[in-house]
C-alpha positions in Angstrom: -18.7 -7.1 -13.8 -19.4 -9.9 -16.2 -21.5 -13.0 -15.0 -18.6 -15.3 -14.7 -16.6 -13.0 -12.2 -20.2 -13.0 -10.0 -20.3 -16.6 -10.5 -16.6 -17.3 -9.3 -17.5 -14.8 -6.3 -20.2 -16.9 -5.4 -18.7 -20.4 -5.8 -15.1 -19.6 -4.2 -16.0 -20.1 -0.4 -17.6 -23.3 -1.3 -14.4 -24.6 -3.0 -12.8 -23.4 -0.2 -15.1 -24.8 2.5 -14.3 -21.7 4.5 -14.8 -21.9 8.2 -14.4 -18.9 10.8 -12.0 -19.2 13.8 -12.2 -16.8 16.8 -9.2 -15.2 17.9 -8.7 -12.2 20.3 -6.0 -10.1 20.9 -4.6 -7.9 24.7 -4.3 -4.1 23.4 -3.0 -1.1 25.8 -5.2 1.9 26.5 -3.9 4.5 29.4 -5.4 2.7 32.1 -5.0 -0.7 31.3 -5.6 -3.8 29.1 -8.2 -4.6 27.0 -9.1 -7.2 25.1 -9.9 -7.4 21.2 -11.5 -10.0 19.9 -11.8 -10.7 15.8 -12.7 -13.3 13.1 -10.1 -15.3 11.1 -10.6 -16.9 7.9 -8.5 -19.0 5.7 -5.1 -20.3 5.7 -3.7 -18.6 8.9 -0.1 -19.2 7.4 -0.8 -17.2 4.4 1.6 -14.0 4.7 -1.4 -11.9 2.4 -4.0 -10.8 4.7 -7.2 -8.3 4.4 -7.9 -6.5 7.2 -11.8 -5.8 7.5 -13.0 -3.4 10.0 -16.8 -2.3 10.4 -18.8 0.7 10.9 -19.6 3.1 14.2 -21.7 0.3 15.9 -21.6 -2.5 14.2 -19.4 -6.1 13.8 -16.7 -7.6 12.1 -19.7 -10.6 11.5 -20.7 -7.7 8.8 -18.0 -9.6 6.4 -18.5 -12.9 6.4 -19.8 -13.2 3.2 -16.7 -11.1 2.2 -14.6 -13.2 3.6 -15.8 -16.6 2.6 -15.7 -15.2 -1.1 -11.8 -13.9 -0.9 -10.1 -16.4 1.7 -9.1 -18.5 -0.9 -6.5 -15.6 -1.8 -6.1 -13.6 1.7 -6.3 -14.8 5.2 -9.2 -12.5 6.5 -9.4 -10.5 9.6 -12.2 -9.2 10.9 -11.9 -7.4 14.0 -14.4 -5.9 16.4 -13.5 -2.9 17.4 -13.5 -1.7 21.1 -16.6 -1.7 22.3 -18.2 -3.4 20.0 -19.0 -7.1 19.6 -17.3 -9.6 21.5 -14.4 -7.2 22.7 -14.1 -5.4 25.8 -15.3 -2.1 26.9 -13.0 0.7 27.5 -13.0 2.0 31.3 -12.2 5.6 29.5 -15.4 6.5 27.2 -13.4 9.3 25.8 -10.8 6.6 24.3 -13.4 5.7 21.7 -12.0 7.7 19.5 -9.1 6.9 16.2 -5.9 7.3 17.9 -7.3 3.9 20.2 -8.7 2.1 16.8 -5.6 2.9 15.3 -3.0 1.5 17.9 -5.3 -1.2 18.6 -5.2 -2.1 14.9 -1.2 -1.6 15.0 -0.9 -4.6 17.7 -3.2 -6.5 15.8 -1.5 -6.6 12.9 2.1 -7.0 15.2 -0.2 -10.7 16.3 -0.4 -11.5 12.9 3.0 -11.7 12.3 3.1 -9.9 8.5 5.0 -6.6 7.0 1.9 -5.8 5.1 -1.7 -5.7 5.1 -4.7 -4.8 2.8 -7.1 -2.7 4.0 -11.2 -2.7 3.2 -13.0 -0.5 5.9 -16.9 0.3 5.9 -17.7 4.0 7.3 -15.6 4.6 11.0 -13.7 1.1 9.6 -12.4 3.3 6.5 -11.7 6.2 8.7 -9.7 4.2 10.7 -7.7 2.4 7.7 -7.3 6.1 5.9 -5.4 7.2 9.0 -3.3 4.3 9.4 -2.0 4.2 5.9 -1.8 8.0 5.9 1.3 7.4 8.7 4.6 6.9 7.6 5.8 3.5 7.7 1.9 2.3 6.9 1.7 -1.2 6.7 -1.5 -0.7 4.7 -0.5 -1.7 1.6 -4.7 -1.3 -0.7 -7.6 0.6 1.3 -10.7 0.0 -0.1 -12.8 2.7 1.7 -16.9 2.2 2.0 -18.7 5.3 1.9 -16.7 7.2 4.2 -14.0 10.4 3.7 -12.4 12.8 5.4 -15.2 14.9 5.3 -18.8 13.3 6.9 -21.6 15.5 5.6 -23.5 17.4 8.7 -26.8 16.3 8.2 -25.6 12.3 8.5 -24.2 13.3 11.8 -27.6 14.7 13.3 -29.1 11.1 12.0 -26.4 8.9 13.6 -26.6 11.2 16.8 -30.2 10.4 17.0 -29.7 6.7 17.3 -25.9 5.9 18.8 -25.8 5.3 22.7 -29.1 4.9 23.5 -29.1 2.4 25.9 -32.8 0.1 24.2 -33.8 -3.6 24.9 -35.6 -6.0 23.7 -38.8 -8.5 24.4 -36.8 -10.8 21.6 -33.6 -11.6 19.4 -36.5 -11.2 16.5 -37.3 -7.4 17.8 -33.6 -6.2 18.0 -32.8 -8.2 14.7 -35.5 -5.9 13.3 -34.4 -2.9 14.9 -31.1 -2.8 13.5 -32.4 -3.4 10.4 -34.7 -0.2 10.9 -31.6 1.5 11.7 -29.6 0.4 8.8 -32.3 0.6 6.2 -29.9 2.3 4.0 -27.8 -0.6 3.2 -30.1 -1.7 0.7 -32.8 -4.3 0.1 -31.8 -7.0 1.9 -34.1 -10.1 2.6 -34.7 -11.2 6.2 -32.4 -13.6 6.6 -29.9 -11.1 5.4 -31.0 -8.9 7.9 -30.8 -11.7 10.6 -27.2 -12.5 9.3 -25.4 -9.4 9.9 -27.4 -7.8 12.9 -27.9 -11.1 15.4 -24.0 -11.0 15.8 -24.9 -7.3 17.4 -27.1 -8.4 19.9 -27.0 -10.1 23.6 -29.5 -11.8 25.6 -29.5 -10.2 29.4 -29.8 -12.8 32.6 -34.0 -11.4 32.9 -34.2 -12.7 29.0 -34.5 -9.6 27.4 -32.0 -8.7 24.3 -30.1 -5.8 24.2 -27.0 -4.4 21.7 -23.6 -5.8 22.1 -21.8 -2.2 21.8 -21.3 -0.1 24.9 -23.4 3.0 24.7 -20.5 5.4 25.9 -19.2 4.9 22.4 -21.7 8.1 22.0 -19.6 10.3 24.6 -16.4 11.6 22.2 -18.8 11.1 19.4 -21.7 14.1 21.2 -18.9 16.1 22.5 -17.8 17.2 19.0 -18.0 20.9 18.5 -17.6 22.3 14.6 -14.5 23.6 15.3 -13.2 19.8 16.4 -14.8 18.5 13.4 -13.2 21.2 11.2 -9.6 20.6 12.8 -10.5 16.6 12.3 -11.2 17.1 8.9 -8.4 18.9 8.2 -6.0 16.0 9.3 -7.8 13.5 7.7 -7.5 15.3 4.5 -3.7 15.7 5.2 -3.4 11.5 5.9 -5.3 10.9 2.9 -3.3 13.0 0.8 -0.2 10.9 2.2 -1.4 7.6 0.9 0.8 6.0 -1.3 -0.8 2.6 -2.5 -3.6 2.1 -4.3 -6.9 3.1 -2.7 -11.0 2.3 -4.3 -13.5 5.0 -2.7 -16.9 3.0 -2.8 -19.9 5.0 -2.7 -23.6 4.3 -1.9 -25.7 6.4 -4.6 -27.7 7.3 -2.2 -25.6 8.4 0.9 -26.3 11.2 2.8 -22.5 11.0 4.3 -20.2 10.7 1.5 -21.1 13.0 -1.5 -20.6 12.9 -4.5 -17.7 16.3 -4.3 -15.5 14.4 -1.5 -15.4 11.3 -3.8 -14.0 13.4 -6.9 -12.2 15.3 -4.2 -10.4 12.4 -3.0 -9.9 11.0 -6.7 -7.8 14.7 -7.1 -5.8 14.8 -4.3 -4.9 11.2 -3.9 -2.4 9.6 -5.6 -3.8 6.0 -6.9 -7.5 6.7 -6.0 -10.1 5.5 -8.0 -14.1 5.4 -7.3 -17.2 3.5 -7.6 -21.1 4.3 -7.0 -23.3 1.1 -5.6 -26.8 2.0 -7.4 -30.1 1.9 -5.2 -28.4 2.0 -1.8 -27.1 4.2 0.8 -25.1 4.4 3.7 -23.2 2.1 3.3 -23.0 -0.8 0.5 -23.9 -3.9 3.4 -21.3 -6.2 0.3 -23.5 -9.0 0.6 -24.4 -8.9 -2.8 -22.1 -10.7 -5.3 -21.8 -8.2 -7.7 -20.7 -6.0 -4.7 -18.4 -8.6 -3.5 -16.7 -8.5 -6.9 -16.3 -5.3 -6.7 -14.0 -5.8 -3.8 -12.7 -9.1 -5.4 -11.5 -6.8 -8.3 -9.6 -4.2 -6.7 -7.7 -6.9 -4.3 -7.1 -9.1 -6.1 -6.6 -8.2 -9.8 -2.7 -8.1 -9.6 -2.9 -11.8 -9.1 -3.7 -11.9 -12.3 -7.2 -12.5 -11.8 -10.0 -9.7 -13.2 
């Protein structure tokens, strides 16, 4: 990526002067309502929107910088999914699962009001944008997937097992800010205020004062109830969307993740039928796109057939 591109990555949400709006959204589960609240970004009349949705326990917050840098070309939406951020909790634990991500995500796109949308999902974001655009009549329209396939390698699931749902508070914002970075040390080298930019959105302060994580810990219920036989007859589907995708689709991959390897990305490449790949050097599960050379990575693959490179 040449320095200019970086550059022009960097420099775009200034020009822009891009400012966040918060939006929610009522979605259906089988016992109710529930709300789903999510980030907007740029001109909300413009009919070309990106769709960025986050990891297992994170934010949509985690794309700011992503969407400062490409709102001059999309308007960005970043939802949090159920359970997470500033949306609801679901009454069901066992709804947190991708047939409920993927019907919310179908009435938010209905709110938005457009035929199409493109698609960049990080980990349980990209599962959920691989099954959407694997269905027929996809809006999806590009999926940039970060560091997730249809096949999760066994030994990241015993790691994120070890951490997901447990229920942990904190003296201060400073100490969970910290925390989540301890848990997330494999996005890379970020620098503490990077750190504080992507995990304070995660937290909450309690009436006693103490801090505590903004997702509900039953999102670990479907999750620990997984047999290998489930995970097998997941995988198997997943494989089967992917292979179903019909627009173009850029597999991102930390060099060092323990969940995607190296075989699933060249796996994917095969089977799919516009798929192409990248490797993040020095990090690894997942690429946090902070970085502007990351950023343009994503820049490039959206928004090249504007004419831009």
């Amino acid at each position: 990526m040449s320095e200019s591109t970086v550059a022009a990555v960097s420099l775009g949400a200034v020009a822009h002067e891009a400012v966040p709006r918060e939006r929610e959204v009522i979605c259906a589960n089988p016992t109710g309502l529930h709300r789903m609240a999510y980030t907007e970004w740029g001109d909300p009349d413009n009919p070309r929107v990106l769709v960025c949705v986050h990891g297992l326990t994170r934010s949509g917050r985690d794309f700011d910088r992503v969407a400062a840098a490409l709102c001059d070309t999309y308007r960005v939406v970043c939802p949090d999914v159920v359970g997470r951020g500033r949306s609801d909790r679901l009454p069901d634990p066992n709804r947190y699962v991708l047939p409920q991500y993927v019907a919310d995500m179908v009435t938010l796109i209905a709110r938005l009001n457009v035929e199409t949308v493109d698609w960049f999902g990080t980990s349980m974001g990209g599962l959920i944008g691989m099954t959407l655009a694997g269905l027929p009549g996809s809006p999806v329209r590009k999926l940039l997937v970060n560091d997730i396939g249809p096949r999760i390698e066994p030994d990241a699931l015993v790691r994120i097992g070890g951490y997901v749902g447990q229920n942990v508070r904190f003296a201060t914002l400073e100490e969970g800010i910290e925390h989540a970075a301890a848990l997330a040390a494999t996005f890379g080298p970020l620098s503490a205020d990077e750190w504080r930019e992507i995990n304070a959105p995660l937290l909450r302060q309690c009436e006693d004062g103490a801090w505590e994580f903004r997702y509900d810990p039953a999102i670990a219920v479907p999750f620990g109830a997984s047999t290998p036989e489930a995970g097998a007859a997941a995988e198997a589907v997943l494989w089967q969307l992917f292979g179903a995708i019909a627009g173009p689709v850029l597999v991102v991959r930390g060099e060092q993740s323990d969940l995607l390897s190296r075989e699933t990305v060249s796996k994917m490449v095969e089977r799919g039928h516009a798929v192409e790949s990248v490797e993040i050097a020095g990090v690894g599960h997942a690429p946090a796109f902070l970085d502007p050379e990351q950023i343009a990575v994503a820049r490039h693959f959206f928004v090249r057939d504007a004419g831009e490179s």
